[in-house]
C-alpha positions as CSV (number, residue, x, y, z in Angstrom):
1,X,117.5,85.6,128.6
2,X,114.5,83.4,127.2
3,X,114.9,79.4,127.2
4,X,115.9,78.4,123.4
5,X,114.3,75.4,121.9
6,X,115.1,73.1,118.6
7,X,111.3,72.4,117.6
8,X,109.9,73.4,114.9
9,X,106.3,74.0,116.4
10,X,104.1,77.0,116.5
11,X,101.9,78.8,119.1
12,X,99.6,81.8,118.6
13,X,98.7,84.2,121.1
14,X,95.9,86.3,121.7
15,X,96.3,90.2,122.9
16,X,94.2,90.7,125.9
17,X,96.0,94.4,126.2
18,X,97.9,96.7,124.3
19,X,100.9,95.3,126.0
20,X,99.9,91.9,127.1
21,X,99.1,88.6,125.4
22,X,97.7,85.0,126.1
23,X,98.5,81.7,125.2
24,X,95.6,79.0,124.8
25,X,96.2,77.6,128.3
26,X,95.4,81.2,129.6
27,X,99.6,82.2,130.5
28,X,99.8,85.3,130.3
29,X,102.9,87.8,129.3
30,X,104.3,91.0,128.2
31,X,104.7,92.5,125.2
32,X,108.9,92.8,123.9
33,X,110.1,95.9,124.6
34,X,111.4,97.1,121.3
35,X,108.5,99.5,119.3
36,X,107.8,97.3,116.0
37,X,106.4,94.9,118.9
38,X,104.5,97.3,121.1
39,X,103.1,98.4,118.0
40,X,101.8,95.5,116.4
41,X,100.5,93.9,119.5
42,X,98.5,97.6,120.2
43,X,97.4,97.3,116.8
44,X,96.2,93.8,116.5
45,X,94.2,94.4,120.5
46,X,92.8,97.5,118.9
47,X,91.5,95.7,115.9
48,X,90.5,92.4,117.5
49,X,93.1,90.4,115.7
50,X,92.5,87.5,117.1
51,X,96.3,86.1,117.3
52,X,99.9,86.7,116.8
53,X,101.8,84.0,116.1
54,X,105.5,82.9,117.5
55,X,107.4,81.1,115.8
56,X,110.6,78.9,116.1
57,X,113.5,79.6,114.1
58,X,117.2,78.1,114.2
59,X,115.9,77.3,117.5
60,X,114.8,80.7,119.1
61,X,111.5,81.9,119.4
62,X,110.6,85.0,116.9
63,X,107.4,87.6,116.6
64,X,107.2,88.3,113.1
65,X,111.1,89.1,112.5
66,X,111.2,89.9,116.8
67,X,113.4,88.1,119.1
68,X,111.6,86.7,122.0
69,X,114.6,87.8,124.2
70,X,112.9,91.3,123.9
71,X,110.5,90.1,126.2
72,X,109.9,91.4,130.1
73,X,111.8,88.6,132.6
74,X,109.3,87.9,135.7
75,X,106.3,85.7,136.4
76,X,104.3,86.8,133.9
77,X,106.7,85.3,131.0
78,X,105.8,82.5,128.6
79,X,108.8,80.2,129.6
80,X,107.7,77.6,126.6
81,X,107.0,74.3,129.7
82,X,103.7,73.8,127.6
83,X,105.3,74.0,124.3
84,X,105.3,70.5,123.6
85,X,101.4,70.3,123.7
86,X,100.6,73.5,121.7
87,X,100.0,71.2,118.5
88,X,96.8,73.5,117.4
89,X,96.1,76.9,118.0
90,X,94.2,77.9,121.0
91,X,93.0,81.1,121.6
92,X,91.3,82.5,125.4
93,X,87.9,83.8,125.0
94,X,84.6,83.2,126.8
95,X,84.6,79.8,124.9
96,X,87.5,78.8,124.7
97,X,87.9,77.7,121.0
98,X,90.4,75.7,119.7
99,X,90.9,75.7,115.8
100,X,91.1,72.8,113.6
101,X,94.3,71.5,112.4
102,X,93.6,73.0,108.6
103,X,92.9,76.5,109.9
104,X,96.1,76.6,111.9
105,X,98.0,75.1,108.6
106,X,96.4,77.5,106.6
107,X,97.1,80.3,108.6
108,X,100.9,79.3,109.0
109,X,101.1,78.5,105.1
110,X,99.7,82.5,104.6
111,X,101.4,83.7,107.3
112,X,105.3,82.4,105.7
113,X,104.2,82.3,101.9
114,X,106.6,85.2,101.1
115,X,108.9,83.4,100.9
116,X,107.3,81.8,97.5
117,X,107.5,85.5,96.6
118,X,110.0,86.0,93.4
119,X,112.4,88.9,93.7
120,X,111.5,90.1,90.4
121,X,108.3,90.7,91.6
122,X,108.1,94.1,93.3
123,X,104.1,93.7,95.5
124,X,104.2,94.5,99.0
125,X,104.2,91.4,101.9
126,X,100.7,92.1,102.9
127,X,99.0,92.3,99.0
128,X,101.1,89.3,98.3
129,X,99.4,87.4,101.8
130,X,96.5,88.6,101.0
131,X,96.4,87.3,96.6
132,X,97.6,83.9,98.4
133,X,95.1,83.7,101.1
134,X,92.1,85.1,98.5
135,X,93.4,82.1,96.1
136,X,93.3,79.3,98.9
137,X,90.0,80.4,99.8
138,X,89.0,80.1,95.9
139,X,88.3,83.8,96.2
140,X,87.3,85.8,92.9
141,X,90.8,87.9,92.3
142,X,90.8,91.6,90.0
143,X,94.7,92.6,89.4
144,X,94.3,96.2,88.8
145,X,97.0,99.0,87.6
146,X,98.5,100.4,84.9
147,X,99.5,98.5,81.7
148,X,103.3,97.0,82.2
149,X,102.9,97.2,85.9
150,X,103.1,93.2,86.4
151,X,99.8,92.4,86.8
152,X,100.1,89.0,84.4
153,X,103.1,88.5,86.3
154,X,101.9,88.6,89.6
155,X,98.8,86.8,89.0
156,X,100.8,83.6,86.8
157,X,103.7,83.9,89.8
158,X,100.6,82.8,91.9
159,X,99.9,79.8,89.9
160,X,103.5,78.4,89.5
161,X,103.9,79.6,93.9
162,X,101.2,77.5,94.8
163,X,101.4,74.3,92.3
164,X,98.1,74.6,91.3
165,X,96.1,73.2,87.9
166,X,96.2,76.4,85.7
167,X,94.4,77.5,82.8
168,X,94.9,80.9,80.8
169,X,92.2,82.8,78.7
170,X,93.0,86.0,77.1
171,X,89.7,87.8,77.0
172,X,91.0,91.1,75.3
173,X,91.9,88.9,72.5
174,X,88.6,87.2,72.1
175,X,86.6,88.3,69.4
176,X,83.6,85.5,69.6
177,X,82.7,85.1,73.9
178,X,80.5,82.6,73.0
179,X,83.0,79.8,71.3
180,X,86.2,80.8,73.8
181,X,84.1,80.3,76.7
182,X,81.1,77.8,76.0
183,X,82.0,76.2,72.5
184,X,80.6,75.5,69.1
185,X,78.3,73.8,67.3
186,X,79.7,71.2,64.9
187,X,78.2,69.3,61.6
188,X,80.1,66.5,59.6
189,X,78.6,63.7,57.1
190,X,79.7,60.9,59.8
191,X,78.9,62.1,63.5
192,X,75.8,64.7,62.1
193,X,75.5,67.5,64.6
194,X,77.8,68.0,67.4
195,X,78.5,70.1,70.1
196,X,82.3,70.8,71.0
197,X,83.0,72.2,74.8
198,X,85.6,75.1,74.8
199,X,88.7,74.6,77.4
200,X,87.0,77.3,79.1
201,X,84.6,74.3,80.2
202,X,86.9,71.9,81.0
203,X,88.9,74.6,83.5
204,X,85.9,75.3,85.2
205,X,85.8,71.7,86.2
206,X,89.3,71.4,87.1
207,X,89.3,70.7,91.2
208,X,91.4,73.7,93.0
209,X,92.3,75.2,89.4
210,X,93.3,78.8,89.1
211,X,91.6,80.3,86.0
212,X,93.4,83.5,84.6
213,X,91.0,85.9,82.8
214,X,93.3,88.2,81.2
215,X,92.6,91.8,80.0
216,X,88.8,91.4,81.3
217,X,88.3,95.0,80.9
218,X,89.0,95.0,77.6
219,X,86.5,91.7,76.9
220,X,83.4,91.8,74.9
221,X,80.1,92.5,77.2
222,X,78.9,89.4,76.2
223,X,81.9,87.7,78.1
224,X,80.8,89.9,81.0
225,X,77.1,88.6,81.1
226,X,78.5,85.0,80.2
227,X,81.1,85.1,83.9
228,X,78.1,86.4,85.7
229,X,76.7,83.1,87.3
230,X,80.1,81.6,86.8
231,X,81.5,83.6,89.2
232,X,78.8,84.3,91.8
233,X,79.2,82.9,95.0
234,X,76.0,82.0,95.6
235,X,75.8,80.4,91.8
236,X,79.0,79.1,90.7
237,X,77.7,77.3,86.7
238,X,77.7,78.2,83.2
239,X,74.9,77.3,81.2
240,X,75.8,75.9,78.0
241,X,72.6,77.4,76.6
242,X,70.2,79.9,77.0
243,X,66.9,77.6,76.5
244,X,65.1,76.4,78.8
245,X,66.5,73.1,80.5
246,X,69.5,73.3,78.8
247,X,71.9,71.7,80.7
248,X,74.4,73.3,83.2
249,X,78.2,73.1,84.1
250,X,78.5,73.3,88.3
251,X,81.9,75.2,89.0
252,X,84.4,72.5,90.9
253,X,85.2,72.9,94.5
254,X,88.1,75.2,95.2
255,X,88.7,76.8,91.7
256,X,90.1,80.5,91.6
257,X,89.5,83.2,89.0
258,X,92.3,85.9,88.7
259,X,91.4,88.4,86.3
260,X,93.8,91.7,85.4
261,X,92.0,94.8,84.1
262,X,93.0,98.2,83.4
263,X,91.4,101.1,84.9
264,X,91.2,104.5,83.9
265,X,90.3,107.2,81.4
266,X,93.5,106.6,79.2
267,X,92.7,103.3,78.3
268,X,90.3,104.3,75.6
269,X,90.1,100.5,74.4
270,X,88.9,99.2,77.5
271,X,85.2,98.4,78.2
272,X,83.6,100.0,81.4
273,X,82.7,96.7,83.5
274,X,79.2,96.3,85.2
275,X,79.3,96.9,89.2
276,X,77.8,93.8,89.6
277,X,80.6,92.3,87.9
278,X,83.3,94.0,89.6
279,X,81.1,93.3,93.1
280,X,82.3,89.4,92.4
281,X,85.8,90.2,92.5
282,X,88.1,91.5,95.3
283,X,90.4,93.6,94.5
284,X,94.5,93.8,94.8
285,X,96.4,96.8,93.2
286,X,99.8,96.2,91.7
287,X,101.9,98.7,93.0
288,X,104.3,101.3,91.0
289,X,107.7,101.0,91.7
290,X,109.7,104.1,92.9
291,X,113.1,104.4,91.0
292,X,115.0,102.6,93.7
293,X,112.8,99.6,93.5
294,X,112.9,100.1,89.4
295,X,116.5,100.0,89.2
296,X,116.8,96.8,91.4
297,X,114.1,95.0,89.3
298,X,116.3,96.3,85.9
299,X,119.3,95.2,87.7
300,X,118.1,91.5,88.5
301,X,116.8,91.1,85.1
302,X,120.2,93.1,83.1
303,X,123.1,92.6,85.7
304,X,125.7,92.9,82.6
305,X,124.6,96.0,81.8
306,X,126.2,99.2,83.3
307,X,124.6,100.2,86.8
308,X,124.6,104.2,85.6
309,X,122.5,103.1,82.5
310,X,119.9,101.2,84.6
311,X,119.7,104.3,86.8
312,X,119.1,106.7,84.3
313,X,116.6,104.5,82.7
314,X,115.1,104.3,86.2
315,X,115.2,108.0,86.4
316,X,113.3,108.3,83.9
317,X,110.7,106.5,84.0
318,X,110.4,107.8,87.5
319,X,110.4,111.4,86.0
320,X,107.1,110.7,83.8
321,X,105.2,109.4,87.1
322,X,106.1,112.1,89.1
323,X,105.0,114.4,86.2
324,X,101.7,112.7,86.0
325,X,101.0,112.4,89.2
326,X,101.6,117.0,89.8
327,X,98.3,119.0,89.8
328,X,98.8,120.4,86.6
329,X,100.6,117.6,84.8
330,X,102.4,117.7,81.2
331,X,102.2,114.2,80.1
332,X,98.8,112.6,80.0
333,X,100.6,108.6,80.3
334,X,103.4,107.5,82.1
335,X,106.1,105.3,81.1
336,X,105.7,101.5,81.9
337,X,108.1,99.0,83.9
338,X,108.1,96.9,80.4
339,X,108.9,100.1,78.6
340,X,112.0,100.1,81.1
341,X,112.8,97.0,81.0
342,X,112.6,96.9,77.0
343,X,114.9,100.1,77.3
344,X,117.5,98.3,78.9
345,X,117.0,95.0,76.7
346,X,118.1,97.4,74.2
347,X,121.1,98.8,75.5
348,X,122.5,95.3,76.6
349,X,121.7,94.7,72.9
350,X,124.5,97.8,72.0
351,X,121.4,100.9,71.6
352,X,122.5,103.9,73.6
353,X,120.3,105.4,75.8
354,X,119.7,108.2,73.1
355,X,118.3,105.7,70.5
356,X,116.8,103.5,73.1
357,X,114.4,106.0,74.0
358,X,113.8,107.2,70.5
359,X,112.5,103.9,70.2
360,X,111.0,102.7,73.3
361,X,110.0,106.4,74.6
362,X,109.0,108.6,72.2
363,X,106.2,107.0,69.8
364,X,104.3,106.9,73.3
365,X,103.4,111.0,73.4
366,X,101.4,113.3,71.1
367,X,104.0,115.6,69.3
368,X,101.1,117.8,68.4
369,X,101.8,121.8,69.6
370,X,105.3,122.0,68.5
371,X,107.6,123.1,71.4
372,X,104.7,122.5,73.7
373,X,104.1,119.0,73.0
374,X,104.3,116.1,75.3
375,X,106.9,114.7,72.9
376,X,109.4,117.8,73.3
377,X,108.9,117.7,77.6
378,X,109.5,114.0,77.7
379,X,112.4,114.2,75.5
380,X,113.6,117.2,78.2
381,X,113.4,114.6,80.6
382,X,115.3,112.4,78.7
383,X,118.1,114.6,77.7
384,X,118.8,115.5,81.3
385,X,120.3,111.9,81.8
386,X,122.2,111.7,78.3
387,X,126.1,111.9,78.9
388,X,126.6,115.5,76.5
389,X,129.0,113.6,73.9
390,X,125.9,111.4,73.0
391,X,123.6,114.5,72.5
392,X,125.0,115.1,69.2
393,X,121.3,114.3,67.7
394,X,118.9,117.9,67.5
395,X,116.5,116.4,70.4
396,X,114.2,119.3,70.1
397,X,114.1,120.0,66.4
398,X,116.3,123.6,67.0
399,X,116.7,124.6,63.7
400,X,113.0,124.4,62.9
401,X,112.4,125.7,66.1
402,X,114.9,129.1,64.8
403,X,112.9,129.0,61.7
404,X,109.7,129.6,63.0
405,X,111.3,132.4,65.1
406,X,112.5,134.3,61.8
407,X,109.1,133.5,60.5
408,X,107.7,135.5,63.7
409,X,109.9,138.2,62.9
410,X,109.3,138.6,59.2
411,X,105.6,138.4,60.0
C-alpha cells in the first residue's frame, strides 16, 4: 500500500519505457498495473510525451483518475521522501531541464481546466484542453460544425471559463467590413473632419482579450482581406488605411481570436474562405451529440418536462443524422441541437410533440416530389415516436395521396 500524503503539490514524470517512468531526481518506477495505466504510459513513451503528471487528491496520489496504490511494491517504487522539494517540474534527459514555474502552472491549469467545463456543454475533455490551452497561448481559434451544434456556446463558455476581457463581433451580420472593423470618417460644423475608431480597434488593443468573430464564413471578403495581417503571427496590426504611411494599430500581447464558421456544401449563404485565411487558424470541431448525450443536454435544460418526450425528441433528431450520414441518404440537412432544444421549449410550453414538429421540424425539408419528398420521410420519422391517440392529424396527406391513385386509374 503506497504512503498517503495531505499536500497539495504536484510532480510529473517522464516515461523512459512502456512500463517505466522517472521522476526529475532520476527515481525510477513501474507503471500501475491496471490497463488505462499501462496504456497511457505506452502511449505517451511511444509518442515522446514528455511527462505524466501525479497528482494529490484528498490526500492520495492519482494518475489521471488512477490510484497510485496500483503501483508495483519493491525498490523501484516512488515512495514520495523527495516530495517536499518537487516544487517545479523536472524531467531526466541528457540535460536535465527543469521548467519554469509558469510552464508547470500552465500545464497544471490545462491539464484540470475541465472542471471550468459546463455540463450543458457536450465537447470532449481533450478538444476542450486543447480550445483552453490554444486561448492561453493567444492562439488563432476556428469553431467548426454544423449550424446549432454549440459553436457560439463553446467559444463564449471559454471567455466567461477563463475571466478574460471579451469582445463580440458578428461578421455574418456585417454589411459594411470597413466601418465594423476600422471605423468611419466623420464631418461636423464644430470639430471639421474626424475619424471615429470602431470597437473592433479598441479590442484589438485590449491586453489578453479574447475576440469572437462570429459567422466568419459567412463575412464579406473584404473582412477576410481586412483580418489578414491582424491575425498573422508573424504580423499582428491593422492598418487604419490603405495609403502609404498611414498609421498602424499593433495587436496587444496575449489577445485571442475565436472565430465559428460553417462548412459545407448546404450552407449556400456562406462565403468560401481563402487558405491563407484558414492557415491562421487552428481548428477545433464541435462534436454532434448521439441521442444519449442529446437527451441529457434536453434534460439539464427542461427537467419539468416528461423524460419520454425528451427521448423521443432525441430520437429524432438522432434519426435525421443517421439518415444523413447512410450512403444513399434521404434528407439532404439534419436536424440541429437548437431545433431540439426549441422542440422541447415548446412542449414545456403545452405543444405536443405532433405540433411541435410541425413547427420546429417540418418548414426545414423540401416537400417537392410528393410522397417522395424529404418532407413526407422526415415526417415518417416523426410519426414513429407519436403516441397513436395523437396521430389523429393526416401526417402524410392520405386522401390526396388516394386521389392521385384514382387519377392513375382513370388515366
Amino acid at each position: 500500500m503506497a504512503k498517503k500524503f495531505t499536500t497539495t503539490k504536484k510532480i510529473y514524470l517522464k516515461p523512459i519505457g512502456p512500463t517505466k517512468l522517472v521522476d526529475g531526481k532520476g527515481n525510477e518506477f513501474k507503471c500501475p498495473k491496471d490497463s488505462v495505466s499501462k496504456e497511457r504510459v505506452g502511449r505517451a513513451f511511444k509518442e515522446g510525451d514528455r511527462a505524466i503528471k501525479i497528482m494529490d487528491k484528498d490526500g492520495t496520489l492519482t494518475m489521471g483518475t488512477v490510484d497510485i496504490n496500483f503501483f508495483e511494491t519493491g525498490p523501484n517504487v516512488y515512495k514520495g521522501d523527495d516530495w517536499e522539494g518537487l516544487t517545479s517540474l523536472k524531467i531526466v534527459d541528457t540535460k536535465n531541464i527543469t521548467l519554469p514555474d509558469e510552464q508547470v502552472e500552465l500545464m497544471q491549469f490545462i491539464e484540470t481546466s475541465d472542471t471550468l467545463k459546463p455540463k450543458q456543454l457536450f465537447l470532449s475533455e481533450i478538444k476542450w484542453k486543447f480550445l483552453v490551452r490554444s486561448a492561453m497561448r493567444g492562439k488563432n481559434i476556428m469553431m467548426t460544425g454544423p449550424a446549432g451544434c454549440g459553436k457560439t456556446m463553446a467559444a463564449k463558455t471559454l471567455t466567461n471559463s477563463l475571466n478574460r476581457p471579451h469582445f463580440y463581433f458578428n461578421l455574418g451580420a456585417t454589411q459594411d467590413p470597413r466601418s465594423a472593423l476600422i471605423g468611419n470618417t466623420h464631418f461636423n460644423k464644430s470639430d471639421g473632419t474626424f475619424f471615429s475608431e470602431a470597437l473592433f480597434v479598441k479590442a484589438i488593443q485590449t491586453e489578453d482579450a479574447i475576440i469572437l468573430l462570429d459567422e466568419l464564413s459567412r463575412a464579406h471578403p473584404e473582412a477576410h482581406n481586412i483580418l489578414m495581417t491582424v491575425l498573422d503571427e508573424g504580423q499582428r496590426y491593422l492598418r487604419l488605411d490603405e495609403a502609404d504611411g498611414s498609421p498602424t494599430i499593433k495587436v496587444a500581447s496575449g489577445v485571442t481570436f475565436v472565430a465559428t464558421a460553417n462548412i459545407g456544401n448546404e450552407y449556400t449563404a456562406t462565403r468560401v474562405m481563402d487558405r491563407a485565411l484558414i492557415d491562421r487558424f487552428i481548428t477545433v470541431e464541435m462534436d454532434v451529440l448521439d441521442a444519449e448525450q442529446e437527451t441529457d443536454l434536453l434534460s439539464m435544460l427542461f427537467p419539468l418536462v416528461d423524460k419520454k418526450q425528451i427521448e423521443s425528441v432525441a430520437a429524432i433528431v438522432n434519426d435525421t443524422r443517421k439518415e444523413l450520414n447512410s450512403e444513399m441518404p434521404r434528407l439532404s440537412t439534419h436536424i440541429s441541437t437548437r431545433s431540439s432544444v426549441e422542440m422541447v421549449s415548446l412542449i414545456y410550453d403545452g405543444f405536443t410533440l405532433a405540433e411541435a414538429s410541425e413547427v420546429c421540424i417540418y418548414p426545414l425539408f423540401d416537400n417537392a416530389g410528393g410522397i417522395d419528398s424529404e418532407r413526407t420521410f422526415i415526417k415518417q420519422i416523426v410519426q414513429k415516436y407519436i403516441p397513436q391517440d395523437n396521430t389523429d392529424e393526416d401526417l402524410f396527406n392520405t386522401e390526396d395521396i388516394e386521389d392521385m391513385d384514382d387519377t392513375d386509374q382513370n388515366i
